[in-house]
Structure formats: structure tokens, C-alpha cells
N, C-alpha and C positions, 0 to 999 in steps of 0.2 A: 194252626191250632183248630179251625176249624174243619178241616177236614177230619184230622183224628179225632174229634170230637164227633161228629158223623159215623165212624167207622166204630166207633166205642157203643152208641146208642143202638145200629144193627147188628153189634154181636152179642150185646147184652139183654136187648128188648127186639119185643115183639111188635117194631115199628113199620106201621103202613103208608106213613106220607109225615116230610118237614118239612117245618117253615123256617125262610134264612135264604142263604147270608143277609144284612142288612148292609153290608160296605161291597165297592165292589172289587176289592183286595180279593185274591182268590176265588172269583165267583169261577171261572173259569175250571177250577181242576175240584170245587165242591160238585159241580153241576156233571162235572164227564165223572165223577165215583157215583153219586145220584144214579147218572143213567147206567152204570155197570151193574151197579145192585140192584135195580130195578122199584128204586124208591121214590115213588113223588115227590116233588121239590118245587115247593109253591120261593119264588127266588124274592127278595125284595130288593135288592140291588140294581144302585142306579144305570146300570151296566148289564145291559141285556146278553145272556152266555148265546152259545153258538145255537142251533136249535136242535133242540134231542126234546122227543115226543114223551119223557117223566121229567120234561123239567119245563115248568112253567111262571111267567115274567108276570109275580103279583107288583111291580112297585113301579115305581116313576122313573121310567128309563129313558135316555138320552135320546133316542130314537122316537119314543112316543110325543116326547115334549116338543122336539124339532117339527115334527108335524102337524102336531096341534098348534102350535104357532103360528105356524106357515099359512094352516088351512084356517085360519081367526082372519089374519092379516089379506089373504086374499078373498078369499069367501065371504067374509064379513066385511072389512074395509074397504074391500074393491082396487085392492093392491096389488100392481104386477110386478112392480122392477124392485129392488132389494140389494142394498148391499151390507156386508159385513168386518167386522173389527173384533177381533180374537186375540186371545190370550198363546202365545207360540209353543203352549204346552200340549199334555197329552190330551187332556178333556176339552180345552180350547180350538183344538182342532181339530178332535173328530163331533163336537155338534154344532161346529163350523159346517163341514162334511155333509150331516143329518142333513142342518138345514138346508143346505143348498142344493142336495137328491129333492126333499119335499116340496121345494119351492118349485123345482122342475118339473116334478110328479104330477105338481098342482096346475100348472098351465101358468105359472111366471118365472122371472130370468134375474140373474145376479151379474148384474155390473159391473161390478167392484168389490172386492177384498183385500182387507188388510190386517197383518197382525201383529203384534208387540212383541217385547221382553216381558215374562210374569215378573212383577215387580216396577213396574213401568211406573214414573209418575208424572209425566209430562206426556200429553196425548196428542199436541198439536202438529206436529209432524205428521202423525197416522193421519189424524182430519183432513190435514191438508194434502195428503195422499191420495183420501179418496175425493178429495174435492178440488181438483184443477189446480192446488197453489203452492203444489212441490217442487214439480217438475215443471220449472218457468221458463227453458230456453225453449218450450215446445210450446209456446206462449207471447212471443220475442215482436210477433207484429202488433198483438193489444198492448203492448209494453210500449212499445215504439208510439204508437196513437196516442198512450197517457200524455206521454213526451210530449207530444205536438200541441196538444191540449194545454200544458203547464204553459207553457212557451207562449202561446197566442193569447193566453186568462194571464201570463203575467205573474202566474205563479213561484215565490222563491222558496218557500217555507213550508214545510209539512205541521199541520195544526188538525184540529178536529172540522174542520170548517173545508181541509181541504184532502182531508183524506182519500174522498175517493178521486181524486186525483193521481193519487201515489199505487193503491192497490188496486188487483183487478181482483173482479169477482169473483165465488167461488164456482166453478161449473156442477151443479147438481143432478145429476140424471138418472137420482133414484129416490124413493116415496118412504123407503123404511132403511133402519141401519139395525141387524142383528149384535146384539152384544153380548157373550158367553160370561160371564164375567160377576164374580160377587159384589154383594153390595157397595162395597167401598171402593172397589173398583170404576163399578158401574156410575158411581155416584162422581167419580172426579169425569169420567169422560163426557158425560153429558152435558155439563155446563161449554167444555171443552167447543163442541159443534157452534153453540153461540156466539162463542168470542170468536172463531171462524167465522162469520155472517151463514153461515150452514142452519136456514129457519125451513119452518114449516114443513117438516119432515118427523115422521114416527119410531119411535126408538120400542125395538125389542128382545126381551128377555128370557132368562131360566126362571125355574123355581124357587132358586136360592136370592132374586130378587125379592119373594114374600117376606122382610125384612122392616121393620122403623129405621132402620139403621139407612137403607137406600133413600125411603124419605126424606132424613135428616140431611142425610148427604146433597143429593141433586137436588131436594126441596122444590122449585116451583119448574126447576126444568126436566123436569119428571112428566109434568100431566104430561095427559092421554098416553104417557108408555104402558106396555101391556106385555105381559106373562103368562104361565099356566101355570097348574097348580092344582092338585088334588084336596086342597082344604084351605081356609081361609078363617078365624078366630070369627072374624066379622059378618059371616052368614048367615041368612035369616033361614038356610033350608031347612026345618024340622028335625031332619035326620041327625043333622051336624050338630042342632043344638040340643037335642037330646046325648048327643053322646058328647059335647063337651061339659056339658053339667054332671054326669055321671065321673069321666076324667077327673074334672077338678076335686067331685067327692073325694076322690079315693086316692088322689097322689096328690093336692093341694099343690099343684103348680098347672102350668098352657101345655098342653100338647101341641109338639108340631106332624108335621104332614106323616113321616113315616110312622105314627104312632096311630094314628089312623089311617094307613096301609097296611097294617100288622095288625090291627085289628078286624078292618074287613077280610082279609086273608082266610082269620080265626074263624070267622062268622061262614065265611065258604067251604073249609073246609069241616066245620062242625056239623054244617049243614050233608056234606058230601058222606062223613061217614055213617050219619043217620041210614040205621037198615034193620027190617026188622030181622033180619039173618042174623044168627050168630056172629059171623063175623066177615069182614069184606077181604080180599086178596088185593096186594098193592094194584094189581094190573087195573081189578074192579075200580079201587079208588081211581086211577089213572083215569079212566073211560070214562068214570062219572065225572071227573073233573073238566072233561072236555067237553062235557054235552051241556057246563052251566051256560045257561042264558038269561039277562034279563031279572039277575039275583041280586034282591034289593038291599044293596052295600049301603052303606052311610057315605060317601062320596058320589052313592049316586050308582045304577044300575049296574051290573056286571056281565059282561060277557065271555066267551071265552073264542079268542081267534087269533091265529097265525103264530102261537105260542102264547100270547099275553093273555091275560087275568084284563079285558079293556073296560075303560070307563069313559064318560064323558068328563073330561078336563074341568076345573072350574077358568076361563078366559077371565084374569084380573086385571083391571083399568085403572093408573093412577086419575083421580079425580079431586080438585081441589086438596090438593096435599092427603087423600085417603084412596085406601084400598077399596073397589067395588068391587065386586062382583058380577059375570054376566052369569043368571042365575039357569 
């Protein structure tokens, strides 16, 4: 639908540049008509299309988020080793994929991966996959040790008093666990890692973690997990709260993120076809869309490179059951 829709607006008007898709259903055959016709296509889809020089990745793509993550958790944290727990679907494992090119990109290494059935609601398995306490015949001589131990302490009975008698530890030998995964999701496996003895380890995310719902969910086994995110309700930046007071005027409910992706879009491209000429040629538009730099977006500065519309991320940190901001 959307592409006829496309094809209806350039044989009817006299169109220089769209904005769209916002799903990424079809981004792929909007994006290859785009570049046939020679129309600029500022894209919002979370799904960045193949690269063709009139179509341009304005939105929060899988690609961008996987490395902004990457480069928070290393760069920032001081994180090298990293493992992952994904969902065995399509999106599940290609910013499984992202992340773990970006982590490499980055100068750190992925240990461990593992992934589910979507649908999944027992995660102790996975945990225990990536943490030493699956595969126990490859484990058979600390097993044998417990043994000796019960036996010499006297021990008959498994109690709480005598548990670590019976299990062995988990072998951890990585700092952070990627999790591709919605809120509800995300919110069962985290508590998951605990009741594993799986501690002191950083859990991270998508954008579709910017959620109360994730809160509500994982609640206190959440701090310090961390995301990106083009917008946050709870920002003090000027920008953002100038354009959420305006939002709320006018449509009396929260904007989420892609509504302020669509919006700076608007604002770039308003700005792009600003001329005093009579009128611009798509190609002009094209050209000038590529030379934006440093165009002051309400998320936060714009640039224009290696097809994307880029911004600097906002890196959100659960803290004390809330969303911060690293501003």
C-alpha cells in the first residue's frame, strides 16, 4: 500500500522529497521505487534499506542502536567481554548480529550466545547455558569434589545451609549480557540471571526497553541496565521539553520516540527546501540533504553520514527503579 501510495503522490504532484515508511514492512521495495524515481526518501524505519544515495535512514535503526550500545558499554563502562540471549526470530537475531560486528568494531569480544523460542517463558536453561550449569558432564570432576566434600562434612540432606554443597557455581566470563527483547520479555529474564547466582554483571538493551512496563516488570533487577534512545518524556534538555509541551498542546496525550523522529525529519527537511529560487530539483534536494551538518534537531544535533540522518543517542540508565538520562 505503501508503495502505490508513493507512485500515486509522483504522478499526481509535483513531489521533491518524502518522508516514510515508519514500519519496516516494505522498507525495502519503497526505498529501491524512491531511488528509481529519483525522489528523496528521508526513511523512518527501524530497518535500515540497502544503501542508494536518495534514500536516507532518518529513524532509529537496528544498526545504529547496536552500536551505540556497544560503544556506551565499552567506551563508557570500560567493558570488553559481552555476551548475548536473543529471541530466535527475525529481529532477534539480526541485532544479535549488529551487536556483535559493533562490539568487535569496538575493540571487545563475545563469549557467549544464546537464543530462545519467541514466546519463551522459562529462561533458566538459556542462563544456564551461558553460565557453566548446562552442560555438567564437562564439569564431572568439580562434581565429583562436591561429592567428597558431602561425604567428609557428613552431609545427608540438601537444605539452604547446605546448598553449595550440591551445586557448583556459575562460570561467568563476561561483564555484560545483551538482550534484544521487549519489555515483558526482558523483564522475566532478568530476575532469571539471579536465581542463577549469575550477580554483578550489566544487562543491555533496545529502545523498546523505554517502557514502565520493563520497570514494573524486572523492578529492582533492572538498576544500572542501560539502553539508547532517541527521546526520553523525563529529560531536562530544553529542546525536548519545549517540543513536549507543544505535543501535549496539540494532541493531548505522550509522544513516543518515533514522533519525535518525524518530527526532526520535518524540521530538516523544511529547512532543506528553504531557497530563495523559485524552486529546487529533487537531485538539489538530494545534495543538500547530504551536506546537513550539525542541524540543530530536538534530539539533539544532526548530521548527515554513511546514509543516516545521525544523532547522538540519548544512553538511558535504569537508576533506583527510574529512567536517567546520560544527558
Amino acid at each position: 500500500q505503501a508503495l502505490q501510495a508513493l507512485n500515486r503522490l509522483v504522478q499526481k504532484h509535483h513531489v521533491v522529497a518524502v518522508i516514510g515508511p515508519m514500519l519496516s514492512k516494505g522498507v525495502d521495495q519503497i526505498s529501491q521505487r524512491a531511488q528509481e524515481l529519483g525522489v528523496p526518501l528521508i526513511s523512518l524505519a527501524r530497518k535500515a534499506s540497502s544503501t542508494q544515495d536518495f534514500v536516507f535512514q532518518g529513524g532509529l535503526t537496528q544498526q545504529l542502536q547496536a552500536y551505540e550500545i556497544a560503544r556506551h558499554a565499552i567506551q563508557d563502562l570500560g567493558l570488553k567481554r559481552f555476551a548475548t540471549l536473543y529471541p530466535s526470530d527475525k529481529f532477534g537475531t539480526e541485532m544479535s548480529q549488529y551487536f556483535w560486528d559493533s562490539v568487535e568494531t569496538l575493540g571487545g569480544k563475545i563469549v557467549a550466545a544464546e537464543s530462545y523460542s519467541p514466546g519463551e517463558t522459562d529462561f533458566r536453561k538459556s542462563v544456564d547455558r551461558l553460565s557453566g550449569l548446562f552442560y555438567l558432564n564437562a564439569r564431572q570432576r568439580e562434581l565429583d569434589l562436591l561429592a567428597e566434600e558431602r561425604e567428609s562434612n557428613n552431609i545427608k540432606k540438601r537444605t539452604r545451609k547446605t546448598e553449595q554443597f550440591f551445586n557448583l557455581k556459575p562460570i561467568v566470563d563476561y561483564e555484560a549480557v545483551f538482550i534484544p527483547d521487549e519489555p515483558k520479555v526482558a523483564g522475566q529474564i532478568l530476575p532469571t540471571f539471579a536465581y542463577r547466582d549469575v550477580e554483578h554483571i550489566r544487562f543491555l538493551g533496545t529502545s523498546s526497553w523505554n517502557s514502565p512496563e520493563f520497570l514494573t516488570r524486572a523492578q529492582n533487577y533492572a538498576d544500572k541496565s542501560s539502553f539508547v534512545d532517541a527521546f526520553l518524556t523525563e529529560s531536562e534538555k530544553p529542546s525536548i521539553v519545549n517540543f513536549l509541551k507543544k505535543y501535549r498542546a496539540t494532541f493531548s496525550q505522550e509522544p513516543t520516540a518515533l514522533e519525535v523522529l518525524a518530527y526532526d525529519a520535518a524540521l530538516v527537511l523544511k529547512s532543506t527546501l528553504s531557497s530563495p529560487s523559485a524552486s529546487l530539483t529533487r537531485n538539489e534536494v538530494k545534495e543538500r540533504l547530504k551536506a546537513i551538518k550539525d542541524f540543530p534537531g530536538t534530539t539533539g544535533n544532526i548530521t548527515f553520514k554513511d546514509g543516516q540522518l545521525s544523532r547522538n543517542l540519548l544512553v538511558i540508565t535504569v537508576k533506583n527503579g527510574l529512567f536517567k538520562a546520560q544527558e
